[in-house]
Legacy VTK file of the C-alpha trace (Angstrom):
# vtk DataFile Version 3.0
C-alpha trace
ASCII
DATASET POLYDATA
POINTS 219 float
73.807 74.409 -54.889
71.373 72.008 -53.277
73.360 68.742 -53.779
76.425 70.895 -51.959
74.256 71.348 -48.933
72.399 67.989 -49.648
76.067 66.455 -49.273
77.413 68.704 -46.243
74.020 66.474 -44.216
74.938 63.113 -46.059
78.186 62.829 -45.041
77.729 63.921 -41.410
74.882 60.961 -40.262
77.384 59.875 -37.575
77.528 63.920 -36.155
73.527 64.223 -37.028
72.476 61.366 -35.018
75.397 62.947 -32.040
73.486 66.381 -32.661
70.413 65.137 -31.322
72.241 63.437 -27.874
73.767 66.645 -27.386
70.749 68.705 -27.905
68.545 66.010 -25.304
71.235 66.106 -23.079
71.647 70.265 -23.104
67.720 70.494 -23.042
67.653 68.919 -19.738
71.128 69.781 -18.103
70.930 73.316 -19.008
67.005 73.944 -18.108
68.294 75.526 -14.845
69.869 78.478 -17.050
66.895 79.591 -19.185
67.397 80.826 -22.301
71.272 81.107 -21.464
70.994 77.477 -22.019
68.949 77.547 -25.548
71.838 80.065 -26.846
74.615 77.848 -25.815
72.938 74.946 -27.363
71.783 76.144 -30.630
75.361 78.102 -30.716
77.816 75.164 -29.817
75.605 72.205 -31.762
75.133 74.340 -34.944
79.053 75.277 -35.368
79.987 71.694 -34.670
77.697 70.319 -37.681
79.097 73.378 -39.895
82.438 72.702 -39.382
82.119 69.092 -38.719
81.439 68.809 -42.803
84.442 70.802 -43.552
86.388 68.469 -41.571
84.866 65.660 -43.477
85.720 66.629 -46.451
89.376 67.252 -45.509
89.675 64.051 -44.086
88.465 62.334 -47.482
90.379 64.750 -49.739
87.065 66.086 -51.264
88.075 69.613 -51.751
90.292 68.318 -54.252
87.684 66.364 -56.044
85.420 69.098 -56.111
88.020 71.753 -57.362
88.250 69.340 -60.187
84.812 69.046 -61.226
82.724 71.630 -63.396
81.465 73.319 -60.273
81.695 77.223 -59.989
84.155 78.132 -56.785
81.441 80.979 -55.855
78.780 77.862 -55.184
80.851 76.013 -53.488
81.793 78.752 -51.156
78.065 80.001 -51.101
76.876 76.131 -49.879
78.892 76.349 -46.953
77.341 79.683 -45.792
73.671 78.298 -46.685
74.452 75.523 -45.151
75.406 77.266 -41.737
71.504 78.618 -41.584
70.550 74.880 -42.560
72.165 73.362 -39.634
71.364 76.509 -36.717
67.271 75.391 -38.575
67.681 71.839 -38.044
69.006 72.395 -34.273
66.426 74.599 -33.555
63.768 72.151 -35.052
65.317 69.514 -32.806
65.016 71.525 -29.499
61.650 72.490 -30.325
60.732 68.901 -30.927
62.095 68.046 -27.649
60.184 70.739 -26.184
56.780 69.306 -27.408
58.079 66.124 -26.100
58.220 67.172 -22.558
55.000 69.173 -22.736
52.855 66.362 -24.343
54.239 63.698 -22.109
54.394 65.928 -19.035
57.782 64.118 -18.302
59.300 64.245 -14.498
62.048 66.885 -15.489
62.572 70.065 -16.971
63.764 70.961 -20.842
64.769 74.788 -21.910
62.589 77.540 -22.625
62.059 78.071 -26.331
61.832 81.922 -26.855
61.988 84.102 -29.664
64.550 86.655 -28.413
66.552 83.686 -27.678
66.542 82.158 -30.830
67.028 85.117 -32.711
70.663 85.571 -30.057
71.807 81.775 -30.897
71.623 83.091 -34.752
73.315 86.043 -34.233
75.907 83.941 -32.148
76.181 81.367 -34.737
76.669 84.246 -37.523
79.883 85.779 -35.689
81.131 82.240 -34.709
80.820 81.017 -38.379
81.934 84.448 -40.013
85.119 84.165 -38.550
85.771 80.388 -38.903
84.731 79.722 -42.314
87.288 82.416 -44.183
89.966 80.419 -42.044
88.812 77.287 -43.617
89.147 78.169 -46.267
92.454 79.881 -46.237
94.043 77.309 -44.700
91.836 74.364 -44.399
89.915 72.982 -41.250
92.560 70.951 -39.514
95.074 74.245 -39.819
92.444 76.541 -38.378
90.877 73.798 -35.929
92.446 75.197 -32.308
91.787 78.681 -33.174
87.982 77.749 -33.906
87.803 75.674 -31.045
89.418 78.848 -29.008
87.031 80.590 -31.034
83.902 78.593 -30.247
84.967 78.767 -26.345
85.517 82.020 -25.427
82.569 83.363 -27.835
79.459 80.890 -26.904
80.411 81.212 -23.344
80.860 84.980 -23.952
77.202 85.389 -25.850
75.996 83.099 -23.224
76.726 84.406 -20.093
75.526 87.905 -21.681
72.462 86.743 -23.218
70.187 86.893 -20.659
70.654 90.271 -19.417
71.020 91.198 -23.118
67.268 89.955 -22.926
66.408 91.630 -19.757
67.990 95.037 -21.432
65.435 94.726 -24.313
62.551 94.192 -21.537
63.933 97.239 -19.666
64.105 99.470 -22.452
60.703 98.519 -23.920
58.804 99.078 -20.581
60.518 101.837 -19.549
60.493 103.796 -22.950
63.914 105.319 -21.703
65.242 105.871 -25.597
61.594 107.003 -28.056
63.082 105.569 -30.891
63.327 101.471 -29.337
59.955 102.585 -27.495
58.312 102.499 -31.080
60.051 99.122 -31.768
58.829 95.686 -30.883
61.526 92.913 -28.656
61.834 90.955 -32.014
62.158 93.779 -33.909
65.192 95.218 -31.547
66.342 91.833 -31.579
66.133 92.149 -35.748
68.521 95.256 -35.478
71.326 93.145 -33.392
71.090 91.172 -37.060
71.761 93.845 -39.577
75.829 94.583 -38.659
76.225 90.442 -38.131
74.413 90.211 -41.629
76.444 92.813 -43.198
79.644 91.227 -41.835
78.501 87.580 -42.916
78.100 88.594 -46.629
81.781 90.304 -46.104
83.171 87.030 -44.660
81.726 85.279 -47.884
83.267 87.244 -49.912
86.654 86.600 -48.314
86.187 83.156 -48.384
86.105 83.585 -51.532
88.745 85.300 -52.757
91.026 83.136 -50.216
89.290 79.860 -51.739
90.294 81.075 -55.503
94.115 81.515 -54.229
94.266 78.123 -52.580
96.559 75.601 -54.176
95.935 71.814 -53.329
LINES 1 220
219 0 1 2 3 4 5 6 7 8 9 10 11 12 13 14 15 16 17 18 19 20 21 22 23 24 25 26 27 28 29 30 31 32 33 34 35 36 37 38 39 40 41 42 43 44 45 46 47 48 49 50 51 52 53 54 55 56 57 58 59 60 61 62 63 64 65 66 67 68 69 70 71 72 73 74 75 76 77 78 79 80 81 82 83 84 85 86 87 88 89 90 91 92 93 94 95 96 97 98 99 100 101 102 103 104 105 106 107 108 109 110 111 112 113 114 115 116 117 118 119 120 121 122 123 124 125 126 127 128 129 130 131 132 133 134 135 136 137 138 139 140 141 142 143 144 145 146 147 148 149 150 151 152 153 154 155 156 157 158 159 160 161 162 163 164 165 166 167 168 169 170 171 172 173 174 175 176 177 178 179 180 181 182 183 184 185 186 187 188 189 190 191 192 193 194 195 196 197 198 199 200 201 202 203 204 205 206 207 208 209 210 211 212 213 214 215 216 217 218
């Protein structure tokens, strides 16, 4: 399992070192949004590096290779899901590095607010995005399923993004305003923990058809 996601990094040092442009380049072009910025960043970069393996891969012919080594269908399925987490950690890592950056060298321009309600939103996002793309994948393979994803990652990042702020607000509202006792009781990142729960639950069903679509495959 961890030389799968070991190799889904190794083969992508071309997209990795790309990753970190984009993420500089959103830090300081999308400071002006707020955390509408750090959602679309953490949303778009993270889906590009889990699909950009897949592609990879299919460019190489290395699902056929791997079908045809001792390696249980279930891990290699599993990997891919891990690996989605792997990549949204290593983008947030990034942006909070470049964070630090700009506070430590007190450079002339602004970078995006790191928040916890707005991380926890870019995971969620990245959970729907990747829930519905990877079962594709592996249906069909990437290049078959690459416009709708690319549909997919446009109307939903934009969607999540241009929402996420007065998602946040909402949470603020309700939590100083105690309009509903039950959130009243609840912290923000404990709200923003039960926004998780149905994306979590749909996530382990999206594995599971992965799977079953991934056993039926011919190559």
């Amino acid at each position: 399992m961890y030389h799968l996601i070991k190799k889904d990094f190794l083969i992508q040092k071309r997209n990795l070192k790309l990753s970190i442009l984009l993420l500089l380049f959103f830090s300081v072009s999308f400071s002006s949004i707020g955390t509408t910025g750090l959602i679309y960043s953490i949303c778009a970069v993270s889906y590009f590096l889990a699909l950009g393996a897949s592609a990879l891969e299919e460019k190489n012919n290395s699902d056929m290779m791997l079908v045809s080594l001792p390696i249980n269908k279930q891990k290699i399925v599993l990997s891919k899901y891990i690996s989605v987490y792997v990549f949204t950690a290593y983008s947030i890592l990034v942006i909070y590095g470049i964070v630090l950056m700009e506070r430590l060298l007190k450079l002339p321009f602004n970078v995006l607010p790191f928040t916890i309600e707005a991380i926890v939103l870019a995971i969620a996002g990245v959970t729907f995005l990747c829930s519905i793309a990877l079962p594709l994948i592996f249906k069909v393979g990437y290049l078959k399923a690459k416009m709708f994803n690319n549909i997919l990652l446009f109307l939903l990042v934009f969607g999540t993004a241009a929402l996420a702020d007065n998602l946040v607000l909402t949470i603020h509202f309700t939590w100083q305003q105690k309009a509903l006792q039950f959130f009243s009781k609840l912290s923000e990142i404990e709200m923003l923990g039960l926004i998780m729960i149905p994306l979590l639950i749909i996530f382990i069903f999206s594995y599971f058809l992965s799977l079953l679509f991934y056993k039926k495959r011919e190559f």
